[in-house]
N, CA, C and O atoms as a Tripos MOL2 file, in Angstrom:
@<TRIPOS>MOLECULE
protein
  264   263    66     0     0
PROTEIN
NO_CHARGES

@<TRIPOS>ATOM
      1 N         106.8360  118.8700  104.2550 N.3       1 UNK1
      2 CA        106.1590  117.6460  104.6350 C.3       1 UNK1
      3 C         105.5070  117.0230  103.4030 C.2       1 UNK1
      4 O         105.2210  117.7280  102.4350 O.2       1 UNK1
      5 N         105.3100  115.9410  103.4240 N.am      2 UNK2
      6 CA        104.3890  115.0860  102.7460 C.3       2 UNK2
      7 C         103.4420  113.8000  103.2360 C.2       2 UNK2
      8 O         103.6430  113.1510  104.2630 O.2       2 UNK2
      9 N         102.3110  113.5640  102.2250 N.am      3 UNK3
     10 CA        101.6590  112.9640  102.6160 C.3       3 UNK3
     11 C         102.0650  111.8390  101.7760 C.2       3 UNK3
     12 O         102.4960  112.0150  100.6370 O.2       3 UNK3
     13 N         101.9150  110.4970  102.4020 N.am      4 UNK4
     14 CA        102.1110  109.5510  101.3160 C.3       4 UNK4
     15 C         101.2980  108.2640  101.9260 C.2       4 UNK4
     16 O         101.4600  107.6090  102.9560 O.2       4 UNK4
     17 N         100.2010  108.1680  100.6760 N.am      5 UNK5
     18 CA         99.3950  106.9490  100.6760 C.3       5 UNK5
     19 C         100.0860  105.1420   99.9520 C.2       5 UNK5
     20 O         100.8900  104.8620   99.0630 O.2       5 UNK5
     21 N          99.3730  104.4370  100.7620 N.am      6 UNK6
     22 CA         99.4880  103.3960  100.1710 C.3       6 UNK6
     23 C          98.7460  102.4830   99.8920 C.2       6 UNK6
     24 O          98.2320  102.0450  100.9220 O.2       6 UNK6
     25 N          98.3150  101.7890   98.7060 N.am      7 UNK7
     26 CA         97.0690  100.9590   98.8650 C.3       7 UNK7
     27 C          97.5710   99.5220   98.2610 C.2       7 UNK7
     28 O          98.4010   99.6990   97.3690 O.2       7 UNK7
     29 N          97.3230   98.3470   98.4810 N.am      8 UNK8
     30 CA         97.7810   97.4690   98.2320 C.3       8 UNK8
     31 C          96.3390   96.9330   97.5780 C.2       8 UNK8
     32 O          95.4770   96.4110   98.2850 O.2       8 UNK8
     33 N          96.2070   97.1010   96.3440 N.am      9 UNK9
     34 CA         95.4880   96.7380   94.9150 C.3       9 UNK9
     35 C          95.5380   94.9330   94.9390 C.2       9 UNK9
     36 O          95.7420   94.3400   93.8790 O.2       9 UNK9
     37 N          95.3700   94.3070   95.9970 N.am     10 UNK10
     38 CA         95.9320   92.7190   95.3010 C.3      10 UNK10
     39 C          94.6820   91.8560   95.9720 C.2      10 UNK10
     40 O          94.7570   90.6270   95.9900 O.2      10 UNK10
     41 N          93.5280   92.5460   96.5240 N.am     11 UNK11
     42 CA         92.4970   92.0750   97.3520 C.3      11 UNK11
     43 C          91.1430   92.2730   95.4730 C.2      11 UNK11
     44 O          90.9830   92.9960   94.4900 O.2      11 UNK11
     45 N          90.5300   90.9080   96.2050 N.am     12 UNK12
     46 CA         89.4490   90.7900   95.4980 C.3      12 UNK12
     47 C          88.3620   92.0800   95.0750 C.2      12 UNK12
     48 O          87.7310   92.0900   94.0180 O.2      12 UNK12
     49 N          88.3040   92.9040   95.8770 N.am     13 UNK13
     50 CA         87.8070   94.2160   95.3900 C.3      13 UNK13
     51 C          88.4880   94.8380   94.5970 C.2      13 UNK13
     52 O          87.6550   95.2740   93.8030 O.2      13 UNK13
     53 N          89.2300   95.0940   94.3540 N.am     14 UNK14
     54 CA         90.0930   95.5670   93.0760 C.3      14 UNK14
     55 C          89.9510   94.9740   91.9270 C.2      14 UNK14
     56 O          90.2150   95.6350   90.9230 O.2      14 UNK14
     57 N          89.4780   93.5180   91.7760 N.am     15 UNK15
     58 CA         89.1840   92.9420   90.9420 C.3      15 UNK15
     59 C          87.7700   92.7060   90.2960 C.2      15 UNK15
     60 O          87.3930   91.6000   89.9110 O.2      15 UNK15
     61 N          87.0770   93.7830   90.2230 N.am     16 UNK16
     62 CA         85.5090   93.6940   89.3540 C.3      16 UNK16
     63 C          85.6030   94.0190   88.1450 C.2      16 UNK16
     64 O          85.9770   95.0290   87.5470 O.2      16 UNK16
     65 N          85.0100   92.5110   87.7120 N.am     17 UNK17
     66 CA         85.0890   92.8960   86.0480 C.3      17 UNK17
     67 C          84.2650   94.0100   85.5050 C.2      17 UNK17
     68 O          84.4220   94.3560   84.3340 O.2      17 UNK17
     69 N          83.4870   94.5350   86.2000 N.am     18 UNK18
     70 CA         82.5920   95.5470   85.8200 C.3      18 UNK18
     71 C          83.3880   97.1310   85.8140 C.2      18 UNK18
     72 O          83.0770   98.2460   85.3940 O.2      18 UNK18
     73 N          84.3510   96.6540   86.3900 N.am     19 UNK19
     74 CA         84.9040   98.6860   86.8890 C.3      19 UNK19
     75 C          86.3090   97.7260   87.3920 C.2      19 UNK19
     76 O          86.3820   96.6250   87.9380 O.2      19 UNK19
     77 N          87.4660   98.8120   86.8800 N.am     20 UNK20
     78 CA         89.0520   99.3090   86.7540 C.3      20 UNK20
     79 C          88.9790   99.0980   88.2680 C.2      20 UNK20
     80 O          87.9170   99.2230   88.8780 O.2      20 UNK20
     81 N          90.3070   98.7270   88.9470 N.am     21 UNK21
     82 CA         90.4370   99.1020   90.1180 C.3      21 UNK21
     83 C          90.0790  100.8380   90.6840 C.2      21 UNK21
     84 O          89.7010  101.4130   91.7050 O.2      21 UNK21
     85 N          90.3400  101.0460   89.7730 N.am     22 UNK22
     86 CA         90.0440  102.5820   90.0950 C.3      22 UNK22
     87 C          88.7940  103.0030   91.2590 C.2      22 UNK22
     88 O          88.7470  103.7350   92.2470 O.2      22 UNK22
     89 N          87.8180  102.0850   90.5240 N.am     23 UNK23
     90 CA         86.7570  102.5070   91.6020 C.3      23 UNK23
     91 C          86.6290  102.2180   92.7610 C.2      23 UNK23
     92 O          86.0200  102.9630   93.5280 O.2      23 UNK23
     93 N          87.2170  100.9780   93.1810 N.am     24 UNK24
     94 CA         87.3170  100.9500   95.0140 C.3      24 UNK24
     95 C          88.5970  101.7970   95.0360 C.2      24 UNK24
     96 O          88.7900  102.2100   96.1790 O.2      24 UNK24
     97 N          89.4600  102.1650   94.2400 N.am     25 UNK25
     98 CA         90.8650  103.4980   95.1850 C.3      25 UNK25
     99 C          89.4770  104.3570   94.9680 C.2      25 UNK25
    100 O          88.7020  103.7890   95.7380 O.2      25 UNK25
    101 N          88.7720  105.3900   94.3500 N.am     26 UNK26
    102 CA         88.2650  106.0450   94.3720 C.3      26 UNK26
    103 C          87.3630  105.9710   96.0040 C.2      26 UNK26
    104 O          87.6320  106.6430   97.0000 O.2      26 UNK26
    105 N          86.4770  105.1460   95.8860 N.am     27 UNK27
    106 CA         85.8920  105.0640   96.8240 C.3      27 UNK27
    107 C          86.3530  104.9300   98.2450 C.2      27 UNK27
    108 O          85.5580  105.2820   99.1160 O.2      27 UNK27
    109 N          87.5650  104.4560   98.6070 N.am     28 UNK28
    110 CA         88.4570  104.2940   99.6520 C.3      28 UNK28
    111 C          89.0180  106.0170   99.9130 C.2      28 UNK28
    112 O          88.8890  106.6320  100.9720 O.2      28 UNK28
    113 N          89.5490  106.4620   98.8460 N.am     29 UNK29
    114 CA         90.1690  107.6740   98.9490 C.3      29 UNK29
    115 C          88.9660  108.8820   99.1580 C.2      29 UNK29
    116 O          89.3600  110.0450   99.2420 O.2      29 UNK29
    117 N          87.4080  108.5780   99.2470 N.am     30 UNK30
    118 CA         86.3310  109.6120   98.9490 C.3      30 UNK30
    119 C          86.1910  109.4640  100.6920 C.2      30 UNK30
    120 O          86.1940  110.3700  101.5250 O.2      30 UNK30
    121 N          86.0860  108.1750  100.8690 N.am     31 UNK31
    122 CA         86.1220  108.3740  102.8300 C.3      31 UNK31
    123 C          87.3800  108.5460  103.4030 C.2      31 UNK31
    124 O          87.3610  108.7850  104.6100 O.2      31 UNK31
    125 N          88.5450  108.4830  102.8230 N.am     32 UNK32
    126 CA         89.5230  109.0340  103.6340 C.3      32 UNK32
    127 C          89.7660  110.8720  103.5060 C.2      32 UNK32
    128 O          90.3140  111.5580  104.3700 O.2      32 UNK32
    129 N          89.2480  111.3270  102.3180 N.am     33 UNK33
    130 CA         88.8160  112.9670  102.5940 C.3      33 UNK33
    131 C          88.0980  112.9910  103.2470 C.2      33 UNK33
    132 O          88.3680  113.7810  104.1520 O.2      33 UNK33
    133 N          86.8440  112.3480  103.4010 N.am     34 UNK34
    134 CA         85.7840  112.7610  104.7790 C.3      34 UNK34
    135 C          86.3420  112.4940  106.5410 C.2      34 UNK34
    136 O          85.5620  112.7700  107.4520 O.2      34 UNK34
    137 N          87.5370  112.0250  106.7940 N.am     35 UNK35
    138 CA         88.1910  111.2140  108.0010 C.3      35 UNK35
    139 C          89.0940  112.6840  107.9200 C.2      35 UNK35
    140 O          88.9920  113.4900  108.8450 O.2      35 UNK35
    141 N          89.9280  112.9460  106.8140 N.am     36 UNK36
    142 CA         91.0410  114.0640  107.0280 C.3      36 UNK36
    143 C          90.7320  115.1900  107.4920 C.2      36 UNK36
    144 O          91.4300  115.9520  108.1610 O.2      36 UNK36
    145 N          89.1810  115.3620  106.9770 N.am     37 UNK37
    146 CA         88.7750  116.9920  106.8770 C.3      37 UNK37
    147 C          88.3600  116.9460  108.6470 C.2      37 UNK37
    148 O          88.7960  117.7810  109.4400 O.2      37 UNK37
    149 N          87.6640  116.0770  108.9410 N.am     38 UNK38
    150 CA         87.3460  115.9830  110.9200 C.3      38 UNK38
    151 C          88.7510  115.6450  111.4600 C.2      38 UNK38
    152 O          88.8520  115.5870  112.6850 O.2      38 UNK38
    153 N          89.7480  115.4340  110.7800 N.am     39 UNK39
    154 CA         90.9470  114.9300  111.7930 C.3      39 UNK39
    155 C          92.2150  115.3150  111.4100 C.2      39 UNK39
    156 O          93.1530  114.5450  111.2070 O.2      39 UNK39
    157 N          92.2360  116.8990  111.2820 N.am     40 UNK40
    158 CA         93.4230  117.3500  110.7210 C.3      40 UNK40
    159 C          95.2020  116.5380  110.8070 C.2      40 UNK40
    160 O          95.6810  115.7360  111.6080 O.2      40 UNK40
    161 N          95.4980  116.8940  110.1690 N.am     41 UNK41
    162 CA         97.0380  116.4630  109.8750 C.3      41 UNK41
    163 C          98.0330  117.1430  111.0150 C.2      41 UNK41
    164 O          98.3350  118.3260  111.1720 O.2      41 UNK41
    165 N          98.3670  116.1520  111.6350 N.am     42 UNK42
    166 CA         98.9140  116.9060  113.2940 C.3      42 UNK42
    167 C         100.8950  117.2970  112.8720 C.2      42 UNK42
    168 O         101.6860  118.1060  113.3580 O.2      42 UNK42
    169 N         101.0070  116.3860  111.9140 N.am     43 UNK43
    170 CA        102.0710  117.1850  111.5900 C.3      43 UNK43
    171 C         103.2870  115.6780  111.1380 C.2      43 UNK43
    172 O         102.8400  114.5470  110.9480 O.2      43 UNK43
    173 N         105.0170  116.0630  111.0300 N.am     44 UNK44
    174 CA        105.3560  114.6800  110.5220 C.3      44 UNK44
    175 C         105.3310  113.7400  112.0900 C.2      44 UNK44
    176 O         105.4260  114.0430  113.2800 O.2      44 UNK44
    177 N         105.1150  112.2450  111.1730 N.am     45 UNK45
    178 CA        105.0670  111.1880  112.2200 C.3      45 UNK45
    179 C         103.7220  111.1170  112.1500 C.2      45 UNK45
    180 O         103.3490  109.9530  112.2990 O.2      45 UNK45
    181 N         102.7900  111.9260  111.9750 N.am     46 UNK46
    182 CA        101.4140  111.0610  112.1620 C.3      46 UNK46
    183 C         101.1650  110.3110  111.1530 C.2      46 UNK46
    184 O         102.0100  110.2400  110.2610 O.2      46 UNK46
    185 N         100.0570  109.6430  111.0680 N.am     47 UNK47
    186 CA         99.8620  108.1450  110.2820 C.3      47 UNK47
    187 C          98.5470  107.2760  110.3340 C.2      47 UNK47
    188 O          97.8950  107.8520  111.2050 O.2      47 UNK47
    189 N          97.9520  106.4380  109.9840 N.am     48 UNK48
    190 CA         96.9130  105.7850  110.5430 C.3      48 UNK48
    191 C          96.5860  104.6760  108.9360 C.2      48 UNK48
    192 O          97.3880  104.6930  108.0010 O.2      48 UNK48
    193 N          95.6790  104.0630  108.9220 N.am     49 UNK49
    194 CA         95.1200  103.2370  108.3160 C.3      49 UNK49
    195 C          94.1880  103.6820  107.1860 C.2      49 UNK49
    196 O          93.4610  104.6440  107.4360 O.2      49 UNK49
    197 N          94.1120  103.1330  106.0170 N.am     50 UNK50
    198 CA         93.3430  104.0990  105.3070 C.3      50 UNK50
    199 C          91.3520  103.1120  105.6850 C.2      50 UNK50
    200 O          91.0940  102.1740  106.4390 O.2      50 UNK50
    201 N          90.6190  103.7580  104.9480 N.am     51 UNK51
    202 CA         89.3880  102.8820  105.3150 C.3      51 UNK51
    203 C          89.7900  101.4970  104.4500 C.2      51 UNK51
    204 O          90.5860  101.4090  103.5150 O.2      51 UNK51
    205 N          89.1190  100.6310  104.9630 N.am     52 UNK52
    206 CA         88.9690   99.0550  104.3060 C.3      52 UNK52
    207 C          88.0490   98.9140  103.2060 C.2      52 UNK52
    208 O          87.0330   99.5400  102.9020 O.2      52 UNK52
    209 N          88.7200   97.8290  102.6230 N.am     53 UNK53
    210 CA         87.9460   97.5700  100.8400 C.3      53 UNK53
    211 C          86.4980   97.3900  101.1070 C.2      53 UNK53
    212 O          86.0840   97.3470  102.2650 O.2      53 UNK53
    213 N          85.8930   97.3070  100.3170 N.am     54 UNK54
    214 CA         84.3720   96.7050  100.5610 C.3      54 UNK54
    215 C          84.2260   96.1140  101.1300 C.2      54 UNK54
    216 O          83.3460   96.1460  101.9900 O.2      54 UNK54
    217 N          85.4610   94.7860  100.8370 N.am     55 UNK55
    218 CA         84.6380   93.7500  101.4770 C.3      55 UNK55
    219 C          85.5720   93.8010  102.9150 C.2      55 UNK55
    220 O          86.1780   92.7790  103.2360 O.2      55 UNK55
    221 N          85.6590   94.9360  103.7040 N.am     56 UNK56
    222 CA         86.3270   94.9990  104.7390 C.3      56 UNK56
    223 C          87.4320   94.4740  105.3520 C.2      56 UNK56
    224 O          87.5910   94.1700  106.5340 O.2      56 UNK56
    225 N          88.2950   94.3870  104.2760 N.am     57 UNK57
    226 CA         89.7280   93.7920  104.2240 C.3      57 UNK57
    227 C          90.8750   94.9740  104.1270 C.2      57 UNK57
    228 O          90.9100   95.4820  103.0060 O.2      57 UNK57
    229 N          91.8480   95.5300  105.0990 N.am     58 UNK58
    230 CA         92.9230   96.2740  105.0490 C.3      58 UNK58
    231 C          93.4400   96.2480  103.7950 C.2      58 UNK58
    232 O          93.8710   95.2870  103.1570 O.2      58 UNK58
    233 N          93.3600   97.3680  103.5070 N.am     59 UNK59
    234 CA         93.8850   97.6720  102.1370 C.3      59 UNK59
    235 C          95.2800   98.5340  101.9380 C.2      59 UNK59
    236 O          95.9050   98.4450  100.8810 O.2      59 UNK59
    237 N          95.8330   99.5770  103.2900 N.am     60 UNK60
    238 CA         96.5010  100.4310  103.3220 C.3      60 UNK60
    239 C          96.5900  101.5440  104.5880 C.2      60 UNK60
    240 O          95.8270  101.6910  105.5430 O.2      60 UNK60
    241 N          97.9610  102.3520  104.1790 N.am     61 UNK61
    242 CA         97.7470  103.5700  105.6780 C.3      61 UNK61
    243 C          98.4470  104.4780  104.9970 C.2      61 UNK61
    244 O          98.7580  104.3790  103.8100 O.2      61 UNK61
    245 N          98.7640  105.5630  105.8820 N.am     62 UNK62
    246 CA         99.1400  107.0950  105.2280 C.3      62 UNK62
    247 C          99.5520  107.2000  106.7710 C.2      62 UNK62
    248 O          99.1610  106.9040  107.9000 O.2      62 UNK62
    249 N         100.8960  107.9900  105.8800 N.am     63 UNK63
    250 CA        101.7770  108.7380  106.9140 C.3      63 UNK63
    251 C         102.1890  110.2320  106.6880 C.2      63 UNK63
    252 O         101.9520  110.5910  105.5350 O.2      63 UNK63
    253 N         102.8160  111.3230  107.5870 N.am     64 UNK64
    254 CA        102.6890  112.1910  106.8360 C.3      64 UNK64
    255 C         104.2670  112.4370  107.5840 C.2      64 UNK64
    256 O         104.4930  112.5790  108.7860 O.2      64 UNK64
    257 N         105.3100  112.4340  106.3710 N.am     65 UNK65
    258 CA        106.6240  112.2740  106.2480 C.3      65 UNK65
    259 C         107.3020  113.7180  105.8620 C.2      65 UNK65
    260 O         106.7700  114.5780  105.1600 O.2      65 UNK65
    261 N         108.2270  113.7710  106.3020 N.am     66 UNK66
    262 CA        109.4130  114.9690  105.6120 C.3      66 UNK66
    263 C         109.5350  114.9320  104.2390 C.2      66 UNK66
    264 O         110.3100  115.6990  103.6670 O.2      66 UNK66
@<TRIPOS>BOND
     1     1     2 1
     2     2     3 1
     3     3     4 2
     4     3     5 am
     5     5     6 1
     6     6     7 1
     7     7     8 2
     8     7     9 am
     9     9    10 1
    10    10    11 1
    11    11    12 2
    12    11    13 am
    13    13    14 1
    14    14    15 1
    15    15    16 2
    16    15    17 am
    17    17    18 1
    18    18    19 1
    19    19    20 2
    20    19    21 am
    21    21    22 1
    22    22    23 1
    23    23    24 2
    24    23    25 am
    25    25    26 1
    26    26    27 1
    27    27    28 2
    28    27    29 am
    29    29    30 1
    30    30    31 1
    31    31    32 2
    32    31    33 am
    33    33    34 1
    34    34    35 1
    35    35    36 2
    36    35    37 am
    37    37    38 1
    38    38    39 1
    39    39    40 2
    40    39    41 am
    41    41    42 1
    42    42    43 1
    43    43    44 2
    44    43    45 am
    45    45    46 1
    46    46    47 1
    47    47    48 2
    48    47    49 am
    49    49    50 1
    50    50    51 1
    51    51    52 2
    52    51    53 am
    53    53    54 1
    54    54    55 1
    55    55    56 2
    56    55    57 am
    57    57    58 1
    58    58    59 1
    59    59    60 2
    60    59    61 am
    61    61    62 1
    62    62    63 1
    63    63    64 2
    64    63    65 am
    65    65    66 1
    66    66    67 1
    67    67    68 2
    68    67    69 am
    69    69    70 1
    70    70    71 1
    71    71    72 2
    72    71    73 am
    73    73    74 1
    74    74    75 1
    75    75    76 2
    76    75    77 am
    77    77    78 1
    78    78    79 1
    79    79    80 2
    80    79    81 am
    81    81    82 1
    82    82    83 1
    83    83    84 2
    84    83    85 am
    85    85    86 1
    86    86    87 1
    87    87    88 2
    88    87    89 am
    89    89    90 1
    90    90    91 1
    91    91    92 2
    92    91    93 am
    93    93    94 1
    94    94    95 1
    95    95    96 2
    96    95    97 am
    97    97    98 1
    98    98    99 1
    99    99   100 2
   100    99   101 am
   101   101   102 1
   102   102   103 1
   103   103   104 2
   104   103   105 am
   105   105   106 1
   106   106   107 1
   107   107   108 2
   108   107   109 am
   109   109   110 1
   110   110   111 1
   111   111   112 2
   112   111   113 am
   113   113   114 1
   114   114   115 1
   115   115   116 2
   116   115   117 am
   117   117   118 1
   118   118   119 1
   119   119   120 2
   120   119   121 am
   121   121   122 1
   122   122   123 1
   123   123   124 2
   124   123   125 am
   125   125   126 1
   126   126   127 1
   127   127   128 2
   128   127   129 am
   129   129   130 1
   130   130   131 1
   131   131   132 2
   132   131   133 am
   133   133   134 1
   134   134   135 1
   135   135   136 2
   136   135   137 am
   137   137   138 1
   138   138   139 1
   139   139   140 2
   140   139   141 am
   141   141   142 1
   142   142   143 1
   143   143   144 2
   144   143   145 am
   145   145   146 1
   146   146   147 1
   147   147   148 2
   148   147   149 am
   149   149   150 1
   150   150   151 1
   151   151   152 2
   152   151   153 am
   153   153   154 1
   154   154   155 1
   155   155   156 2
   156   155   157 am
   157   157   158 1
   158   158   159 1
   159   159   160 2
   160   159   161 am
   161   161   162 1
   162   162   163 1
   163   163   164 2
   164   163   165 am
   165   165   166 1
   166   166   167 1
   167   167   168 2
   168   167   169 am
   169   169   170 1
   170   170   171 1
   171   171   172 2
   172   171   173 am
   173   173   174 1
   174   174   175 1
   175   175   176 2
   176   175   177 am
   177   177   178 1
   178   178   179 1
   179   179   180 2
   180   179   181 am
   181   181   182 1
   182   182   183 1
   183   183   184 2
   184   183   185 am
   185   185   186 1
   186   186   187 1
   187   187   188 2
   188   187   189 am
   189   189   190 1
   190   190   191 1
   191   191   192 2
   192   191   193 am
   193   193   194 1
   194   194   195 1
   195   195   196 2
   196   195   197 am
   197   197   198 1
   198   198   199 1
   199   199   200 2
   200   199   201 am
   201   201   202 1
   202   202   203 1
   203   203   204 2
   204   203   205 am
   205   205   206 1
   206   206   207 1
   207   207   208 2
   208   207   209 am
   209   209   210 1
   210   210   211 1
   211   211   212 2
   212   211   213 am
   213   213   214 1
   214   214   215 1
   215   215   216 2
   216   215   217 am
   217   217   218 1
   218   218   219 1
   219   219   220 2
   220   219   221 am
   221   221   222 1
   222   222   223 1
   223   223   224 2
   224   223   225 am
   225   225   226 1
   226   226   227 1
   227   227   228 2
   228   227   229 am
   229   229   230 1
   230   230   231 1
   231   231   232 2
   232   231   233 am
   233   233   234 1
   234   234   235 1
   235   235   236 2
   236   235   237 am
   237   237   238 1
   238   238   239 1
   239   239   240 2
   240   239   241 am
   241   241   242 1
   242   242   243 1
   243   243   244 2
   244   243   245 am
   245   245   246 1
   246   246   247 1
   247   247   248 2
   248   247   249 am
   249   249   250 1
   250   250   251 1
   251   251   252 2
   252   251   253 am
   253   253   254 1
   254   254   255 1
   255   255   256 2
   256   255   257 am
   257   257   258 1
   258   258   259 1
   259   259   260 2
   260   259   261 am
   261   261   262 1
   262   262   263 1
   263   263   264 2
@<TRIPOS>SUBSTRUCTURE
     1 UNK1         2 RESIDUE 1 A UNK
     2 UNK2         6 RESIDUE 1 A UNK
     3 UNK3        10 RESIDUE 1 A UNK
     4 UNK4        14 RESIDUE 1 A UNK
     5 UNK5        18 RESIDUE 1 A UNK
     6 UNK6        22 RESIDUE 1 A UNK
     7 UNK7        26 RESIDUE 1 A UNK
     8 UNK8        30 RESIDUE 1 A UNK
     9 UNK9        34 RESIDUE 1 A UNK
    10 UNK10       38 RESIDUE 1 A UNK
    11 UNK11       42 RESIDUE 1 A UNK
    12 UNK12       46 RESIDUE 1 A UNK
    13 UNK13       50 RESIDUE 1 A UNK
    14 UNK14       54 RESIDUE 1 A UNK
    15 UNK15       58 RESIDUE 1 A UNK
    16 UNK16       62 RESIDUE 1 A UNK
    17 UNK17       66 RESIDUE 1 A UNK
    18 UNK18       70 RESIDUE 1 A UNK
    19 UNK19       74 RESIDUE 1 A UNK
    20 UNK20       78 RESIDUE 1 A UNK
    21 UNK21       82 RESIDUE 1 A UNK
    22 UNK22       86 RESIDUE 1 A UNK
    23 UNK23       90 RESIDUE 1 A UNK
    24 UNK24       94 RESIDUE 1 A UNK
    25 UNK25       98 RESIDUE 1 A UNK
    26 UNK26      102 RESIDUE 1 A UNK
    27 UNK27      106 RESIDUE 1 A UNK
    28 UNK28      110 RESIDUE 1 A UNK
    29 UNK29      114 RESIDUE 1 A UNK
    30 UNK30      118 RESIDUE 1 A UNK
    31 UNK31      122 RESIDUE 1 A UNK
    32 UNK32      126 RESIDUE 1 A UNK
    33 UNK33      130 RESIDUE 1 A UNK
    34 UNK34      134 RESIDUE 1 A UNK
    35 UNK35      138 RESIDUE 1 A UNK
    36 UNK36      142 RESIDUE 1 A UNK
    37 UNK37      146 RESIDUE 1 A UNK
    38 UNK38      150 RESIDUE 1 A UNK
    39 UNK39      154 RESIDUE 1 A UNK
    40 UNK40      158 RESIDUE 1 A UNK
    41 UNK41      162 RESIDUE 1 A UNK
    42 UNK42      166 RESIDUE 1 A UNK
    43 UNK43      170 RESIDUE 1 A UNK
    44 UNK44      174 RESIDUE 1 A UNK
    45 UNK45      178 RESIDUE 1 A UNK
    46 UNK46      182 RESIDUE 1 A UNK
    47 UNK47      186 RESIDUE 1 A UNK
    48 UNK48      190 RESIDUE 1 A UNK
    49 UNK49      194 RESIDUE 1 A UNK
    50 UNK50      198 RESIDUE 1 A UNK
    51 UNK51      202 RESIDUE 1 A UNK
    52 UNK52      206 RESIDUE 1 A UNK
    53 UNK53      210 RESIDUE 1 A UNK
    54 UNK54      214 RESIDUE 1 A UNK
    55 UNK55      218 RESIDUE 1 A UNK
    56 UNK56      222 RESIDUE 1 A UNK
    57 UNK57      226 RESIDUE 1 A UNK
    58 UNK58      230 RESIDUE 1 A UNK
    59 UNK59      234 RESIDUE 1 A UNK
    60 UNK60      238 RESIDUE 1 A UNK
    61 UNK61      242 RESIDUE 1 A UNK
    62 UNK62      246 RESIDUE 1 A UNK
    63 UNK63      250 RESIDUE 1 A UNK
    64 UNK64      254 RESIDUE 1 A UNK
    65 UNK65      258 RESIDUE 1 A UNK
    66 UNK66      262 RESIDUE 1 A UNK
């Protein structure tokens, strides 16, 4: 199995001149370990949404594939 994320980097949070996109994936990916660890991985075919950018705009989902 695998897990495979996706984040679509093209939303205004990704864009702070102060900090790399890096830091909203960071921060997106720090609450989606806190969501995984209460909501184990049921196996392939499951899937869901990852959390939303700051400024609460869909950013991505994860599926967990062959």
């Amino acid at each position: 199995m695998k897990l495979k994320i996706t984040v679509d980097l093209d939303n205004a949070a990704f864009r702070d001149p102060g900090h790399g996109p890096q830091w909203e994936v960071a921060r997106i990916l720090g609450t989606f370990t806190n969501y995984i660890i209460d909501h184990p991985l049921e196996g392939v075919g499951d899937s869901g949404h990852l959390p939303p950018d700051i400024n609460g705009n869909k950013v991505g989902e994860w599926k967990v594939t062959r």
